[in-house]
Backbone bond lengths (Angstrom), bond angles and torsions (degrees), N, CA, C in turn:
res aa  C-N    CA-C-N  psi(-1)  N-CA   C-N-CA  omega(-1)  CA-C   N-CA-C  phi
1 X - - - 1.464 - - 1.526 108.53 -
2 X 0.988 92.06 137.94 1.455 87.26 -175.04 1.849 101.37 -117.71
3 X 1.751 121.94 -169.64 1.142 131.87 170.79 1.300 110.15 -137.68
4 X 1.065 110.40 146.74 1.339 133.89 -155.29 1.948 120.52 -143.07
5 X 1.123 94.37 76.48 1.526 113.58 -169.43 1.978 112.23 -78.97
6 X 1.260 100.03 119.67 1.999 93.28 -166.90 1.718 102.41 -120.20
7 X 1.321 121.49 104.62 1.120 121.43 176.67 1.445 134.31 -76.02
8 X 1.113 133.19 151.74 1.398 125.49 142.18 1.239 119.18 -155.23
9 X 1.565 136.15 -156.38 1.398 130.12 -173.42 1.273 124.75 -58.31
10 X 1.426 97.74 -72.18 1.596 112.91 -169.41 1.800 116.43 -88.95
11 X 1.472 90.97 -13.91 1.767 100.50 178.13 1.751 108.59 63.38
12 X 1.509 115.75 45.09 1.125 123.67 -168.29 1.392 117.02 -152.10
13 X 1.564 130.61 -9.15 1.236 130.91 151.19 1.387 115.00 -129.53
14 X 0.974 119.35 -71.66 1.861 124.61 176.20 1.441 110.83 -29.01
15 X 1.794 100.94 -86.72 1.212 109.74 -165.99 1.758 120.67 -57.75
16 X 1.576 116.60 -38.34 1.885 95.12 159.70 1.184 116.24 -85.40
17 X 1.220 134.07 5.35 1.760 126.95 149.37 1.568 99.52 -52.00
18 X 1.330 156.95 -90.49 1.197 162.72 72.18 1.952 81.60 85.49
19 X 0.987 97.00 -84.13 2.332 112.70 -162.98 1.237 60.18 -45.82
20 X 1.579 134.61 -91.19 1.596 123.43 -124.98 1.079 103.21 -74.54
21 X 1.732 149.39 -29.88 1.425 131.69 -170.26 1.423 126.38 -87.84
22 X 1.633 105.80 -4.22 1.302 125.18 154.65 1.339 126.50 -102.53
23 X 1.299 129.86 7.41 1.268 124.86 -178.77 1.416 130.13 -76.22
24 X 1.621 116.07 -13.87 1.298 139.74 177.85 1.604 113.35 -77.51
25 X 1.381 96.91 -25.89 1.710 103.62 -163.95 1.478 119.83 -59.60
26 X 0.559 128.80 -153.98 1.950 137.72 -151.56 1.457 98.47 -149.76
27 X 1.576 115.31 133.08 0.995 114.32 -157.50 1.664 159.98 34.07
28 X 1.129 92.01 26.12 1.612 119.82 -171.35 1.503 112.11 -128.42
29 X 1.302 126.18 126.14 1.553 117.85 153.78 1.730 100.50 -97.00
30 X 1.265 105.72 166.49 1.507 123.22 165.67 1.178 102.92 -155.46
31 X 2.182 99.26 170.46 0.975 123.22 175.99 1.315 95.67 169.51
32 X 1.623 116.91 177.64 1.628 125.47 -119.42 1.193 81.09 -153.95
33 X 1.663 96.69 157.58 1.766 121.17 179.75 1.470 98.11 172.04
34 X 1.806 93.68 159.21 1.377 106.25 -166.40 1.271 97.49 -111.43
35 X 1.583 136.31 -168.56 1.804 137.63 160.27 1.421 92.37 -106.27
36 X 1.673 132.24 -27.59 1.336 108.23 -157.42 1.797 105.74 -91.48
37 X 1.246 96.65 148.32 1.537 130.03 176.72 1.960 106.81 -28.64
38 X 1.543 103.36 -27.44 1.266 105.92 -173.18 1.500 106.67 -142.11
39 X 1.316 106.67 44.97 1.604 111.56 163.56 1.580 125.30 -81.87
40 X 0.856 135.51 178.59 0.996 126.97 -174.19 1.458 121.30 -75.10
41 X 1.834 108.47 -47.62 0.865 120.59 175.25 1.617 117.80 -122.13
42 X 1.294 110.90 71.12 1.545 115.85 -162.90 1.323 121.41 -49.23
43 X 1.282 127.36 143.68 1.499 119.80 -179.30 1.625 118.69 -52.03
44 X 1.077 132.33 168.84 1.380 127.45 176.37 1.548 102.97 -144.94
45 X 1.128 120.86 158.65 1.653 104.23 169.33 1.451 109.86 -81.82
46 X 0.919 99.49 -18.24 2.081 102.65 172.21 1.310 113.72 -48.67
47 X 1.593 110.79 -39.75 1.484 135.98 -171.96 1.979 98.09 -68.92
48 X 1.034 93.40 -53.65 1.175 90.94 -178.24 1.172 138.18 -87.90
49 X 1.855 107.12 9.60 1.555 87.07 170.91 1.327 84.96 -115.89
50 X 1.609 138.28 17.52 1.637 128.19 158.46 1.169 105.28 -74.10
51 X 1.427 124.99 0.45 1.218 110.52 166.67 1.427 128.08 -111.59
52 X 1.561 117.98 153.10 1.194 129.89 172.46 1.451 120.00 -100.57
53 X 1.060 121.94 22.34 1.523 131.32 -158.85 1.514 109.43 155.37
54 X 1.576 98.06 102.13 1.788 126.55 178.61 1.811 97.41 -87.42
55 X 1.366 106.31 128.35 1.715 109.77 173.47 1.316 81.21 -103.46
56 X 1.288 144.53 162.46 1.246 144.49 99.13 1.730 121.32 -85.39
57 X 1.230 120.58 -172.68 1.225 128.54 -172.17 1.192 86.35 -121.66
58 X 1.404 160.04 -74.48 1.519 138.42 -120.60 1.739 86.42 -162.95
59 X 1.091 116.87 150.16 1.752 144.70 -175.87 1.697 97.48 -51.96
60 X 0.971 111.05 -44.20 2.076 124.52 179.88 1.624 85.66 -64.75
61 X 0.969 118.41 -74.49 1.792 115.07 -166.23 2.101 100.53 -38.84
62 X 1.054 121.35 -38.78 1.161 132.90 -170.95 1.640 107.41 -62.01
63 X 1.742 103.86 -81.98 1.394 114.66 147.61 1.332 124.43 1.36
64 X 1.383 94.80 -70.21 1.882 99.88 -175.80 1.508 97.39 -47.03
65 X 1.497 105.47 -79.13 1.559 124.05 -171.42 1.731 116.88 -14.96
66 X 1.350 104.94 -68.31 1.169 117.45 171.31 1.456 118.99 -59.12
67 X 1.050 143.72 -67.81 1.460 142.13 153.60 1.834 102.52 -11.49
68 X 1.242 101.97 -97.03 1.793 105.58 -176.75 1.183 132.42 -63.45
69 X 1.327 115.91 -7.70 1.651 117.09 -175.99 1.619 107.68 -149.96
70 X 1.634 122.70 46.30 1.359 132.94 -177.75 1.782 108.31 -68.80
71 X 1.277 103.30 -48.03 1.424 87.87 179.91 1.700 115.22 -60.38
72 X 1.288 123.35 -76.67 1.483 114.26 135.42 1.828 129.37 42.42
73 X 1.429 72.22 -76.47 1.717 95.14 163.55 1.119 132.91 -101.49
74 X 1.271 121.97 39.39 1.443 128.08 -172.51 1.819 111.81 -104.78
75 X 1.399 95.17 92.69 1.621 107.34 172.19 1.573 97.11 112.17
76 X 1.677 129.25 12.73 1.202 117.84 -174.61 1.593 114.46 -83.66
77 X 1.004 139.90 -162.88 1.169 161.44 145.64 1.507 125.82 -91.37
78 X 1.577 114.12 98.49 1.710 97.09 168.17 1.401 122.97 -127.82
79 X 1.456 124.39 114.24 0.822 152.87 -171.78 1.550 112.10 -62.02
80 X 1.502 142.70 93.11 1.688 125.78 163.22 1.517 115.47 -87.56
81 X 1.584 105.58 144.52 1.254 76.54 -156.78 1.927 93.73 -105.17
82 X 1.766 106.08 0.84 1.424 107.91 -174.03 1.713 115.92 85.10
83 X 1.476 113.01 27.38 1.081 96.50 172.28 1.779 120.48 -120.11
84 X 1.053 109.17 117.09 1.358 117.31 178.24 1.612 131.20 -51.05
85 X 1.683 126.65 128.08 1.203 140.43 162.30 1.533 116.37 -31.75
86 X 1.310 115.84 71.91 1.350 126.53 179.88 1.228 129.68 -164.05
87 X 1.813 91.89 23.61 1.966 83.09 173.03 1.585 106.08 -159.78
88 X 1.108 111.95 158.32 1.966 120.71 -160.52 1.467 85.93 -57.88
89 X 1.463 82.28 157.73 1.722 104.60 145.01 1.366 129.76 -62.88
90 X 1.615 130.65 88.76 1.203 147.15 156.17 1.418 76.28 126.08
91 X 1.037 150.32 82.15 1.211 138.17 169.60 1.829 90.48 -114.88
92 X 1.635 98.80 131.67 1.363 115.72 -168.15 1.686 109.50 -42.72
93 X 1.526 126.95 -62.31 1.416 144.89 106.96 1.577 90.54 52.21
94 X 1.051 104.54 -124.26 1.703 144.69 153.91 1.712 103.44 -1.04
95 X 1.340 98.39 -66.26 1.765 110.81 -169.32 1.861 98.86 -46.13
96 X 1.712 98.29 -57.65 1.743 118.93 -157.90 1.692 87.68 -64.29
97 X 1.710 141.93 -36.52 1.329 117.50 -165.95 1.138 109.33 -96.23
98 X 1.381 125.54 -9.30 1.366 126.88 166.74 1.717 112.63 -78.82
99 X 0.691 112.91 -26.69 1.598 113.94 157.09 1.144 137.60 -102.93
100 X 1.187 119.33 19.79 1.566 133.77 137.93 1.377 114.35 -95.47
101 X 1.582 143.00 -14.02 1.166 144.68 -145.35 1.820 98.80 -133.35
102 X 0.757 122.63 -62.08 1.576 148.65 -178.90 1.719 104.97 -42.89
103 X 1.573 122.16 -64.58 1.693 124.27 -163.13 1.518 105.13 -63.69
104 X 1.550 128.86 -11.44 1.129 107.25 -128.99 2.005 84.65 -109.53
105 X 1.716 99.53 -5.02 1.242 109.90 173.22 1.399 130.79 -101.19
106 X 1.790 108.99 -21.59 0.976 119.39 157.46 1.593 140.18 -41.76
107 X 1.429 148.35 178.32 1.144 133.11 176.72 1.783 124.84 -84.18
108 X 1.220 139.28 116.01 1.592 155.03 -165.97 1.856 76.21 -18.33
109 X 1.374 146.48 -86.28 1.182 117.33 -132.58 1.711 115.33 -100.83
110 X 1.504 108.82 21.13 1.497 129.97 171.72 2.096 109.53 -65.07
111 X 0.880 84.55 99.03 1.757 91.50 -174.66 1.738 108.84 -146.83
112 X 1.314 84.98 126.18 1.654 111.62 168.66 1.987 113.76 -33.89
113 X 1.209 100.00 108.80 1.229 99.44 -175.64 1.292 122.90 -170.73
C-alpha cells in the first residue's frame, strides 16, 4: 500500500478533486493539503512523511514544499502535474485530466476498482 499525498493552494478545489477521484482505488491511500497559511487542510510535515508520493498541482506548490518543509522531503518523490487554478471542485474538466495524468505515477498495481 502505498500513500499518495495531492497538493495544492487552498486545499479546496484541485487537491480533494484528486483525494476524491482516487480514493476508491486499489492499493493506494490518499489525501489532500494545501501550502497556504489558510487552506483548509494545510500541509504538515507529518503529512509529508506519511507520504510516499507528493502530487502537486503547479511548480509554486513545489517551491513552497521545498522552502518550508525540506527536511520533510528528504528522499521523497514530487510529482507536478501542470495543472492550473481554474476549475470547480469535481468539475468534469478537472476529473478527465487528472485521470489521464495522475495513474501513470502511481504504484504498477494501484487500479480503479
Amino acid at each position: 500500500m502505498k500513500n499518495v499525498l495531492f497538493i495544492c493552494s487552498q486545499n479546496r478545489l484541485r487537491s480533494p478533486t484528486a483525494e476524491q477521484v482516487f480514493a476508491s482505488w486499489r492499493g493506494i491511500e490518499v489525501t489532500s493539503a494545501g501550502t497556504n497559511n489558510d487552506a483548509e487542510n494545510p500541509v504538515t510535515a507529518e503529512v509529508l512523511e506519511w507520504a510516499d508520493i507528493i502530487i502537486v498541482m503547479e511548480r509554486t506548490h513545489r517551491n513552497k514544499l521545498q522552502q518550508k518543509f525540506r527536511a520533510a522531503l528528504n528522499g521523497k518523490r514530487i510529482v507536478c502535474l501542470e495543472i492550473p487554478d481554474e476549475y470547480e471542485y469535481m468539475d468534469p474538466a478537472l476529473v478527465r485530466l487528472m485521470e489521464a495524468k495522475v495513474p501513470k505515477f502511481l504504484p504498477a498495481g494501484a487500479f480503479n476498482g
